[in-house]
N, C-alpha and C positions, 0 to 999 in steps of 0.2 A: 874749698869745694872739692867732691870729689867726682869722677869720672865715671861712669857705668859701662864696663863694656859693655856692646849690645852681645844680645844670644845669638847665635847660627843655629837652623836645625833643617839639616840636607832632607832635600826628598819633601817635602812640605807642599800640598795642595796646594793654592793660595784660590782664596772665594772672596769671590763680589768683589770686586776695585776693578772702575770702570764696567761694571756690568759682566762681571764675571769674564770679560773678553780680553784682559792682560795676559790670562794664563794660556788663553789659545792662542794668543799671537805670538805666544813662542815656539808653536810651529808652523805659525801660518807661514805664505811666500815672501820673500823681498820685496814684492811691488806691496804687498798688502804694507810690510813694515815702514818703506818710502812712505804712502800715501796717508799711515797715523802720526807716523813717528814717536820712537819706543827709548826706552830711559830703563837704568838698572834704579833701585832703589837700598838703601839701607840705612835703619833707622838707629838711635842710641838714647840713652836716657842719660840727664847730667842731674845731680844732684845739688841746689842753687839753695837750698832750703832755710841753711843755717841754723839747722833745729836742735836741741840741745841732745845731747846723749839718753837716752838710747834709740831716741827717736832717728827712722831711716829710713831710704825708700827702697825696697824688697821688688824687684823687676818679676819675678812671679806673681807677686800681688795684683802690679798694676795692669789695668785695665786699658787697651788704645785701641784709639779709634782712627781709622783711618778715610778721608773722604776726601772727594772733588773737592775745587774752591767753590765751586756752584750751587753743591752740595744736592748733584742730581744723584751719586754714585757713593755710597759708603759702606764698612765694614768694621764688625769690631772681634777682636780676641781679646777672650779673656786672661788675660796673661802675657807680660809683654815677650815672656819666652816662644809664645806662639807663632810670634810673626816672623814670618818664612823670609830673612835676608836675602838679596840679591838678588830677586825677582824679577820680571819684567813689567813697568808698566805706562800708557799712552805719555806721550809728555804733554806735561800742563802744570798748572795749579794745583795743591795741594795742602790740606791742611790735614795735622795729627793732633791729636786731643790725647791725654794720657791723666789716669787717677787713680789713686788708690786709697785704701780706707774708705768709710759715709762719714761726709761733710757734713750731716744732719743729725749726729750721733753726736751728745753732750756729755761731759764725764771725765773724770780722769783716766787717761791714756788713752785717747782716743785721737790720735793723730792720725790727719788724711792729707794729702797729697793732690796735688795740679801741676798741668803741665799744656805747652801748647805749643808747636811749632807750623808757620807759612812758610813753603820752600816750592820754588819749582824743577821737575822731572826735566831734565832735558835729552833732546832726543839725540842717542849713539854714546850716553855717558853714564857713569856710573855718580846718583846723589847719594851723599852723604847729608843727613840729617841728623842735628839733635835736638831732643827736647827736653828744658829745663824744667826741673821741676821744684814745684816751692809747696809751703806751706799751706795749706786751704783752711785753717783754722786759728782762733790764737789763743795763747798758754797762758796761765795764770800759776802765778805760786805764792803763797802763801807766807809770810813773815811775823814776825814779833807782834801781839796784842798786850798792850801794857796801859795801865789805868795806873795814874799818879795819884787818881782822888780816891780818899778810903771809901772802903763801902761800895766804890762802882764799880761793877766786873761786865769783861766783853764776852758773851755767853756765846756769838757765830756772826759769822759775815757770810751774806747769800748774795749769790750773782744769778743775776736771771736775760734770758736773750729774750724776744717775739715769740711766744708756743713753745719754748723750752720750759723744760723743767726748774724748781728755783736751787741750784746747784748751792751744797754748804762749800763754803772754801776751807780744808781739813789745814787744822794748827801747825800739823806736824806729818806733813806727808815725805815718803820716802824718799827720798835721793833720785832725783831723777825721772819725780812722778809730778805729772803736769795737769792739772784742769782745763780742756780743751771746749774750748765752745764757739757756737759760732761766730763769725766777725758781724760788728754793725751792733747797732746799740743795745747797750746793757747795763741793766739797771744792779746798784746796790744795794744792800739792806742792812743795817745792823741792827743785832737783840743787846739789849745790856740790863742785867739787876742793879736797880738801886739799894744806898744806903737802908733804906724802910722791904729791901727783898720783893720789890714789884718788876716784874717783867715787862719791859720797853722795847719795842719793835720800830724802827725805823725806817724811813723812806731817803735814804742819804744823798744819792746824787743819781744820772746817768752820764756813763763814758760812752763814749766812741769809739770800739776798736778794728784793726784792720788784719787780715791772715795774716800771720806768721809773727806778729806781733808777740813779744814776752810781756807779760807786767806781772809784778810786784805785787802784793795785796796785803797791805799792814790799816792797824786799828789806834788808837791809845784815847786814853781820857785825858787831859788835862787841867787842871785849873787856869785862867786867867780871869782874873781879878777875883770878883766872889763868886762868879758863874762856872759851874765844870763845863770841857767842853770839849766835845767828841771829834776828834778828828780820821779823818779815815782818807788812806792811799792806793790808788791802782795805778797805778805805772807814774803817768806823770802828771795824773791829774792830782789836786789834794782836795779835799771837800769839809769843813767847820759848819757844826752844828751846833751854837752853846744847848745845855739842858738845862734852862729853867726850873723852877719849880713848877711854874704854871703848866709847862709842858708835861714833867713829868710827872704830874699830881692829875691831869685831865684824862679821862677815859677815852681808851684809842675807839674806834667803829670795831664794828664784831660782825660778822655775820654767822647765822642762824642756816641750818638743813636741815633733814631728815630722811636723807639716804644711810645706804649702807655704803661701806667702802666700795665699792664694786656696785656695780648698776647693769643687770642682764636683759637686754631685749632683743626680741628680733627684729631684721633690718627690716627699714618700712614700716614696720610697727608706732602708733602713737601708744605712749603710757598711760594705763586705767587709769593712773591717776596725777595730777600735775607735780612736777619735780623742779624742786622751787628754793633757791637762795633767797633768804632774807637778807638784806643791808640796814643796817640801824645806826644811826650817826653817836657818838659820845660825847667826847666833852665840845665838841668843835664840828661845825659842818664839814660835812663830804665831801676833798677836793675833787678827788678822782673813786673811782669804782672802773678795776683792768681788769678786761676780760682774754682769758688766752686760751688760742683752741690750738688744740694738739691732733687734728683729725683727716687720716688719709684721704676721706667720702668728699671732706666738704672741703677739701684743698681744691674741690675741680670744682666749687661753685662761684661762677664768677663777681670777682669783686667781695668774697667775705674774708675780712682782715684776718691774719694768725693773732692780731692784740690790737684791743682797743681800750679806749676811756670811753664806756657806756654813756658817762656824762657830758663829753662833748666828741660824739661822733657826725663826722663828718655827713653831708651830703651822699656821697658815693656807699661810704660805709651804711647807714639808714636804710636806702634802696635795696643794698643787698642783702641785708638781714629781713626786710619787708618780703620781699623776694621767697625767702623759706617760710615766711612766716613768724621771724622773731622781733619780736617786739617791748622789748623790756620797760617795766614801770618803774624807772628809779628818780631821783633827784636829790638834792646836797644833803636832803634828813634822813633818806637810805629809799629802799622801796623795794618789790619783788622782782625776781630775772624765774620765770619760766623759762626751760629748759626743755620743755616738750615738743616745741614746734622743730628743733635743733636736731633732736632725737628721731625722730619718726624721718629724719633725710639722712640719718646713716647707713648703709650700705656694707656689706662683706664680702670683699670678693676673694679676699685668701685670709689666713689666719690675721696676718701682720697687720693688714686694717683691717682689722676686726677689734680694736681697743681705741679708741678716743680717749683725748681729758682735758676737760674745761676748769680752767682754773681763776678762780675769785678771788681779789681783792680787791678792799677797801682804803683808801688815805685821805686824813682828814687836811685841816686847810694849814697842821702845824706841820705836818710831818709823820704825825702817828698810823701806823698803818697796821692792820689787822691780821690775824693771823691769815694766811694764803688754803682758801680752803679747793679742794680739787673732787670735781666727780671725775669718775671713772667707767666708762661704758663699753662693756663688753657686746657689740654685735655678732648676735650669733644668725648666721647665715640662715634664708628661707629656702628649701631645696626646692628646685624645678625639676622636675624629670617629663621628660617627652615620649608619650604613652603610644601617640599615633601622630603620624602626619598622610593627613588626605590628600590624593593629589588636584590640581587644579584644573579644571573641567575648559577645555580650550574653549573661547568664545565667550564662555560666562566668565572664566579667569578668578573664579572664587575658590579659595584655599584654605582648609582647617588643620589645628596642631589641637592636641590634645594633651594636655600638661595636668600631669600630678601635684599639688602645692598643696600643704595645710592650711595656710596662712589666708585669713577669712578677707584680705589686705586683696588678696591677689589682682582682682582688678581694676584697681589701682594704681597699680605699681607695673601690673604685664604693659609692655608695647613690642610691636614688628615694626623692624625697620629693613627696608626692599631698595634693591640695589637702581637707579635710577638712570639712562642712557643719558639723559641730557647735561646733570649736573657732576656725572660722573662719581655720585656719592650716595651713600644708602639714607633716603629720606622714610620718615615714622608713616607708617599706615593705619588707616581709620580701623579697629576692631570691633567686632561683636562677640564679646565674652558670654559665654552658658555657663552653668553651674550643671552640669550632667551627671552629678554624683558627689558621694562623701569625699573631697579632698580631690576633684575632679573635675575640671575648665576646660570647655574647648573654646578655643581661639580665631574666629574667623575672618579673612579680612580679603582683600582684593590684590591678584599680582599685577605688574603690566601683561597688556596681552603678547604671544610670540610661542614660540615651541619649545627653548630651550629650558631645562630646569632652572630653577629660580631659587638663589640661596640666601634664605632669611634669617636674620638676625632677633634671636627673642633677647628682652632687655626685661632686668628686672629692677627696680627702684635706678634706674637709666642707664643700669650696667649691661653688658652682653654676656649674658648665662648661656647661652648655646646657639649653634649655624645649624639649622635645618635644611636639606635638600627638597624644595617643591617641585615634584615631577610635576609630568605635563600627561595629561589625558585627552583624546579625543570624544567627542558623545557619539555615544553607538549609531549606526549610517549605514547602507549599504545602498548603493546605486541600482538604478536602470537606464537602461542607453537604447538610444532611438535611431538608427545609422539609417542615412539617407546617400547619396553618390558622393559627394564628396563634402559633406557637414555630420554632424552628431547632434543630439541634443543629449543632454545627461540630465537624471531626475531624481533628485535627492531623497530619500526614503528614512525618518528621521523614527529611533526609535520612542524619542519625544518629539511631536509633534514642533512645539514652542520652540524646539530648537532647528527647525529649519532653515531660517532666513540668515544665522547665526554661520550654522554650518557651509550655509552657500557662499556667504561673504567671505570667508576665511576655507574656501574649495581649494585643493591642489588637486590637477586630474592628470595621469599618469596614462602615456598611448603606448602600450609595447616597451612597456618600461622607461619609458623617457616622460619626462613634466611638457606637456602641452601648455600652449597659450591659451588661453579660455578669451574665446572673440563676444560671447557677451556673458551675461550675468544677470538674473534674476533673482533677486534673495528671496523675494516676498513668496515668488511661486514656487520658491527649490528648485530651479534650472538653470543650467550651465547646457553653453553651445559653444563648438570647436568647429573651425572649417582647416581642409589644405588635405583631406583624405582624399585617396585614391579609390577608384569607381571599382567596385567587384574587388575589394582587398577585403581581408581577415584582419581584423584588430585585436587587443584585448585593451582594456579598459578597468583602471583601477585608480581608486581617490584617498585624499588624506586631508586633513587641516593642518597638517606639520612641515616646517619646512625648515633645513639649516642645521637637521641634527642626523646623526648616524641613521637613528634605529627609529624608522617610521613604524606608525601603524597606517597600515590599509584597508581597507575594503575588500574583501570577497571580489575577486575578479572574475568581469563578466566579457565574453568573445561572441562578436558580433563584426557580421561583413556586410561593405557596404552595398548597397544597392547598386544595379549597371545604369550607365548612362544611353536616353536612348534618345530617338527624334521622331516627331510625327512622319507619318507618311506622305511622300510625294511633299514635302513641308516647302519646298521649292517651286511648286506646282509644275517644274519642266517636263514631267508626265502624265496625258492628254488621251483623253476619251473624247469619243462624237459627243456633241450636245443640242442643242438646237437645231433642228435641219427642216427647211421648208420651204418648196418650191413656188416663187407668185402667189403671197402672202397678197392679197389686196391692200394696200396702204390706202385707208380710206373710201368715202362714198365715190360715186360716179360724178365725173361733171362734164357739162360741157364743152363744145370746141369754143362754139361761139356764142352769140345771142341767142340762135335757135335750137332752140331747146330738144337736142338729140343729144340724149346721153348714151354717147359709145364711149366715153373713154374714161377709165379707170388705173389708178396707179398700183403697181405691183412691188412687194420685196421678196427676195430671196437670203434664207438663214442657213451656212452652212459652219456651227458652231463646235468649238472644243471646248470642256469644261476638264478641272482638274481631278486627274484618275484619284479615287481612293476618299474622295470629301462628296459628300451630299448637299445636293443645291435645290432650290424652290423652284426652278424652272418650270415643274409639270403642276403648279400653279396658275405662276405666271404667263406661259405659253401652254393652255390646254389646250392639246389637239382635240380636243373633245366639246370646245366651244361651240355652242350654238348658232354664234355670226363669228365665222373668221374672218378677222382682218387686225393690222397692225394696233388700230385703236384698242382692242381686247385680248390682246396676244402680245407680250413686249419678252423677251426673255431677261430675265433679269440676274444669271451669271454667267459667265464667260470668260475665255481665256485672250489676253491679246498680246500683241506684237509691238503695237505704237509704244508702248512703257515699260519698260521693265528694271528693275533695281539691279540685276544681274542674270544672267543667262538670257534667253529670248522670250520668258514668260513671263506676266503675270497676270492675278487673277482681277477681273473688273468684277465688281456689285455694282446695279444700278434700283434706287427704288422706283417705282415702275407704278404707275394702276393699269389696271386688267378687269376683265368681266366676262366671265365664261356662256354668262346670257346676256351676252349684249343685244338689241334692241337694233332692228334693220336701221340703217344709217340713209336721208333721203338723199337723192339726187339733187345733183348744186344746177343751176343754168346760170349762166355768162349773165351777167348784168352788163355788161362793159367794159370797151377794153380800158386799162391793158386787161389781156385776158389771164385769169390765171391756171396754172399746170397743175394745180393740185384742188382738192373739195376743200375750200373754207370750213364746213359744216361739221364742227364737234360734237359727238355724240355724248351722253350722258353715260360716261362711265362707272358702275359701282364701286369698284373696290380699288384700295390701295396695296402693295405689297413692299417688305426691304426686300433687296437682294441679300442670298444668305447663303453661304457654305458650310459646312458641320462634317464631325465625324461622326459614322453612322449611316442612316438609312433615312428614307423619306417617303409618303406617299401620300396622294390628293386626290379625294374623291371630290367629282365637279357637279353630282347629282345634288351632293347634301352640303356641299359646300364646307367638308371637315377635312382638313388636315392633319398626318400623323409623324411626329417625328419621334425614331428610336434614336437618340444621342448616346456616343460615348465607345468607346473601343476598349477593348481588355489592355489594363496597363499596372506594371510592377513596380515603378518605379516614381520619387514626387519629386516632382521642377520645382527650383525655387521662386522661375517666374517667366512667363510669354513673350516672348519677344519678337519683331519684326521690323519692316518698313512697310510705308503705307503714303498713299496719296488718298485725299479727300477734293473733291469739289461740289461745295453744297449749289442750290440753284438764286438766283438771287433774289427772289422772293422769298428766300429764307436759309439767311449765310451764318445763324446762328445756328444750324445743321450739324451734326457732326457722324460719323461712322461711331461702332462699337465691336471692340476685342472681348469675348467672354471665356474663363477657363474655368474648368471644375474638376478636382478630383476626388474620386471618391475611396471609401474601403470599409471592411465591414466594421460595424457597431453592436453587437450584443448580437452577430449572426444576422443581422440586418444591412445591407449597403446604403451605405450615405458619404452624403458629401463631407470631405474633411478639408479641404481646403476651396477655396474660388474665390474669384476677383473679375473684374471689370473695368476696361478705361473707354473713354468715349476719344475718337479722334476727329479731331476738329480741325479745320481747311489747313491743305496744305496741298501745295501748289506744285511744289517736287515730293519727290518720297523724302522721307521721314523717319527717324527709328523710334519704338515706341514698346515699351515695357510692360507689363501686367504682372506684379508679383504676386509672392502667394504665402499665405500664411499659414500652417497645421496647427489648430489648437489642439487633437487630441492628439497625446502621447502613445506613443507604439506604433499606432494604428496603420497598416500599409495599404499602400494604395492596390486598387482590385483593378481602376476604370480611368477613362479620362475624357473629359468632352471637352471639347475647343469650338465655340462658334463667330464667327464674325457676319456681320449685315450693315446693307450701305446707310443705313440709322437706327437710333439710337430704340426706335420704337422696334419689338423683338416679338411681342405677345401673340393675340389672338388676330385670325383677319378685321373684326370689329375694331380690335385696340388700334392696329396699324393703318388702317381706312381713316379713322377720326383723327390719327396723331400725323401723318404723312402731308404733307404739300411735294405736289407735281407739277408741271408746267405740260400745259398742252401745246402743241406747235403742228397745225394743222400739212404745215409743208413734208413734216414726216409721217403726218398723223399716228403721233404718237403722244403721250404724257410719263415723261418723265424727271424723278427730282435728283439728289444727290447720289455721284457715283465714287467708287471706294475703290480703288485700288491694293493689291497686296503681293508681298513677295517676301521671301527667304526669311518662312517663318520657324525660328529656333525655339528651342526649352532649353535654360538655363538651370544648373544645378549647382 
């Protein structure tokens, strides 16, 4: 055995082992070295081979590979002089792989080499490894062919491996020249002429051999007794065949072709016409019919053997020739092997496989075996070329490539295959192939959705011909924005329609250069709303569907401030205006003292009322000084400010609904029936009408002649609440505790140079017994549009309309001891807009 020194070569990068990270921990810090723990390395090759002269292992030649034990981290150089000794690297597990020569290379002089060593790195030391290398193939030589019987000559001895070729074994080869082929079984064959000059092919035995293996290969005829008999040697097997006459007087199986030597198609291509071995039995049926494939393409199909016996193939083997499509009609009298379905799955992806070859033979049930007949197929490559790639439309995510092929095959054989997040592996995509021209496909098919470009793999008969980069596009967009005090709305502006809902769902919107939260989402109507702005600020406002890559596209940016925030007036009511004021109001008709009927005495009120400054009330209604009979039955004031209640500060506002009658009808005098007596007129007058109590902004006035009321609603306003807010007491009366108050808001702004309302709402407030907080929000359906106006009105029910509607809808309660009729009263305080 002999020794190899290893190489040294100073100064030497060294890549990839451990992830490239060996070479930087030899400047990282001590704690980094502690915390891995770091090992020298140096490798050597030994020479174990025992191969005969001049067979050697040449350390340039061979090839190492170096990798984890795990085998998460590996490397290789070509040449074992490459590898940089002394290195630094993690300690661990380690395994080297070392070869030289192809092990798959049949022939003489074709010696290749293996090798393999497991060592571990350990950590503050210098390993020493070697790795021994031996033979990867085994040698064959050639010896003495001698024939004792006259007449019989040994014309060649063929050795043949699985998908090798069938190698002559040469009589008389050089000194030192070997037939190398690969290990694992191998069949023999001898030719011999007979006495009568007919040529005999034989099937003589299979051996067994293993790498590194020498054998011997001799032949001779013999006679024992009156039979000749072929004996033939490879190492240490021996194999006897007598020749009969019967044998060799019987016609071996033949097979029949009609190729040419050479067979040229292109890959993917099936042949115009079928290409077809015939098998025909001779003097003796068919034992076997071996098929051997020699083919780069169909080495990757799984389960198809490099050799088989057509005539008894396996289970496993069937499946996979059904699998391409091969399905041979033979049995022991012969029968045809197409070769077309074989053909139309080769593939070319470099020169090297671009040549297959399928090799035929016959052997009958003596021995006789046929001559070995072989196609040969040259695939010649279908070019792809990539004309355009479309990019992928965000949202719709559909993507086109545009490929050049002549090959009428092509769709077919095209597929994309799209890199996948989940399985971590590129899975095939559904396409829609066009013919768009002479020798011209476009490709179209679907990416996942996301922003990042997308690299696809086109395959052709299932190979990868080319990696396309699919950009990412966005669909043309441009926003409008609707700034309100502290919200937005944004409104997608699509320059395809269809693509609207698309574009919402997949919105990035950008405030001042920063990504905003998007607080809701409408796809269906193209709007997106943001809140968290600041009131009377300057924004700009710009959107994208991209997200996660450098280089967005935008939107045209659009700057827009937002509206101020404001508050109704006096919205507290703590600021007070006179309101009702009137001195010996009569409360009621006259009654008597006693039995006798002297009516002096009548009851009196006095009103000295405050209403809140800046809001409009019905009092000149409800209390017309202009009434035809005053007195409290026809007079009730039905707003006011009071003291007994209030939610905070010293005010709030009471609504009472009230009837009144500005002609009311003289009220008769009561006389004493009996005691007890009482202090007030029993005597209810027929009052007409009902009224709510009601406050508003704006203006009010009532004429008592015509009995028509006129309300201006509504205050100039810049700005839209998102909703009315306050506290509020209700007490309905209890002939009718299904009663409730009512909050009304409206704002308006113009429409086509017309004013209208764009938002309003309503809540009814129903009993409550302490104050209450109570909400009214508010919706903008139309886009842009700003507010001009605002009305706010509340009343102590729910009835609002006309005096008819309120009269018919209202229940009151008369209570003669005040002489008054009144029903539910309303309460209200520290009334907000919220933005």
């Amino acid at each position: 055995m002999t020794i190899l020194a290893h190489i040294r070569r100073s100064g030497c990068v060294l890549l990839c082992v451990a992830c490239i990270m060996a070479a930087l921990i030899a400047c990282s810090s001590d704690s980094a070295t502690e915390l891995m723990g770091i090992g020298r390395l140096e490798l050597s090759l030994e020479d174990e081979s025992d191969a005969p002269a001049p067979y050697s292992v040449n350390p340039m030649d061979v090839c190492l590979t170096l990798s984890t034990a795990d085998g998460t981290y590996s490397h290789t150089w070509n040449g074992f002089d490459r590898f940089p000794q002394g290195e630094q690297y993690f300690a661990g597990s380690y395994v080297a792989t070392a070869f030289s020569g192809d092990s798959l290379a049949e022939g003489y002089d074709f010696p290749a080499f293996q090798g393999k060593a497991v060592f571990e790195v350990v950590d503050g030391q210098l390993t020493e490894a070697t790795i021994p290398m031996k033979l990867a193939v085994a040698l064959f030589e050639g010896g003495d062919w001698v024939s004792e019987c006259a007449g019989f000559e040994i014309d060649k001895l063929e050795l043949h491996t699985p998908s090798g070729a069938y190698q002559v074994v040469e009589r008389e080869a050089p000194s030192g020249s070997f037939l190398c082929l690969r290990p694992g079984a191998t069949q023999l064959y001898t030719s011999l002429l007979t006495p009568e000059g007919q040529s005999v092919r034989l099937r003589v035995a299979e051996v067994v051999t293993c790498a590194g293996l020498l054998c011997g290969v001799t032949a001779s005829v013999s006679r024992r007794g009156d039979i000749p008999t072929l004996e033939v040697k490879c190492g240490a097997s021996t194999t006897s065949m007598p020749l009969s006459d019967k044998l060799l007087q019987s016609a071996p199986p033949t097979l029949h072709y009609d190729w040419a030597e050479e067979f040229v198609i292109p890959e993917g291509e099936t042949p115009s016409e079928p290409v077809v071995v015939r098998a025909i039995a001779g003097g003796a049926e068919i034992a076997h019919i071996y098929l051997s494939i020699a083919s780069p393409s169909l080495s990757a199909v799984e389960g198809l053997p490099k050799e088989c016996d057509l005539l008894s193939l396996t289970p496993a083997q069937r499946e996979a020739f059904a699998s391409v499509g091969f399905t041979p009609a033979v049995s022991q009298s012969g029968g045809e092997i197409d070769f077309s379905a074989l053909l139309s799955e080769l593939v070319c992806v470099d020169a090297s496989s671009g040549i297959s070859a399928f090799r035929v033979e016959a052997v009958d049930v003596n021995g006789l075996a046929s001559e070995t007949q072989q196609l040969t197929v040259v695939t010649t490559p279908v070019d792809i070329e990539v004309k355009e790639i479309s990019p992928a439309l965000m949202g719709v995510n559909r993507a086109a490539v545009t490929v050049a092929c002549q090959s009428a095959k092509f769709p077919s054989h095209i597929a994309v295959k799209l890199p996948d997040a989940a399985s971590e592996d590129y899975l095939e995509a559904k396409c829609d192939i066009t013919q768009i021209g002479p020798d011209c496909w476009r490709v179209e098919f679907t990416v996942p959705s996301g922003s990042e470009p997308v690299e696809a793999r086109l395959l052709y008969c299932g190979k990868v011909r080319d990696t396309v980069t699919i950009t990412r596009v966005q669909p043309s967009f441009s926003i409008e924005v609707d700034t309100y005090a502290t919200t937005a709305g944004v409104r997608i502006v699509a320059a395809d329609p269809e693509l609207t809902s698309i574009i919402t769902s997949g919105l990035h919107l950008y405030i001042n250069d920063e990504e905003s939260a998007l607080y809701q989402r409408f796809p269906a109507e193209g709007f997106v709303s943001v809140i968290g702005l600041k009131p009377s600020h300057t924004y700009t406002f710009k959107a994208t569907m991209m997200s996660g890559v450098a280089e967005k596209q935008f939107t045209p940016q659009v700057t827009a401030r937002t509206e101020s925030v404001r508050q109704l007036p006096n919205s507290d009511f703590e600021h007070r205006e006179r309101g009702v004021t009137y001195w010996n109001l009569p409360a009621g008709g006259r009654f008597s003292q006693t039995t006798v009927e002297i009516f002096n005495q009548c009851n009196f009120i006095t009103y000295e009322q405050e209403v809140p400054e800046g809001w409009a009330n019905t009092n000149a209604k409800t209390f017309c000084l202009k009434a035809t009979n005053k007195n409290s039955w026809y007079m009730q004031p039905s707003v006011s400010l009071t003291r007994s209640t209030a939610h905070s500060g010293e005010y709030s506002v009471m609504l009472s609904s009230v009837a009144f009658d500005p002609n009311g009808e003289p009220i008769p005098d009561y006389a004493q029936t009996g005691q007890p007596y009482l202090s007030y007129s029993p005597v209810v007058p027929h009052i007409s009408y009902r009224a709510s109590g009601k406050i508003f902004l704006g203006t009010y006035s009532f004429d008592h002649a015509t009995l028509t009321e006129h309300y201006s609603e509504g205050i100039p306003w810049s700005s839209r609440p998102l909703s009315l807010n306050g506290y509020y007491r209700f007490l309905p009366v209890e002939a009718n505790l299904s009663a409730s108050g009512l909050a009304r808001v409206e704002v308006l702004g113009k429409i086509d140079g017309t004013e209208q309302v764009i938002a309003s709402s309503e809540a009814l407030l129903p009993i409550a017994s302490t104050f209450t907080a109570f909400s009214v929000p508010l919706r903008y359906e139309h886009f842009g549009v700003k507010a001009t106006a605002i009305r706010v009105m509340f009343a102590s029910s729910a009835y609002v309309g006309s005096i008819e509607e309120e009269t018919a809808g209202l229940i009151t309660i008369d209570d003669p001891r005040t002489a008054t009729s009144v029903g539910g009263r309303l309460w209200l305080d520290n009334i907000t807009l919220a933005y």
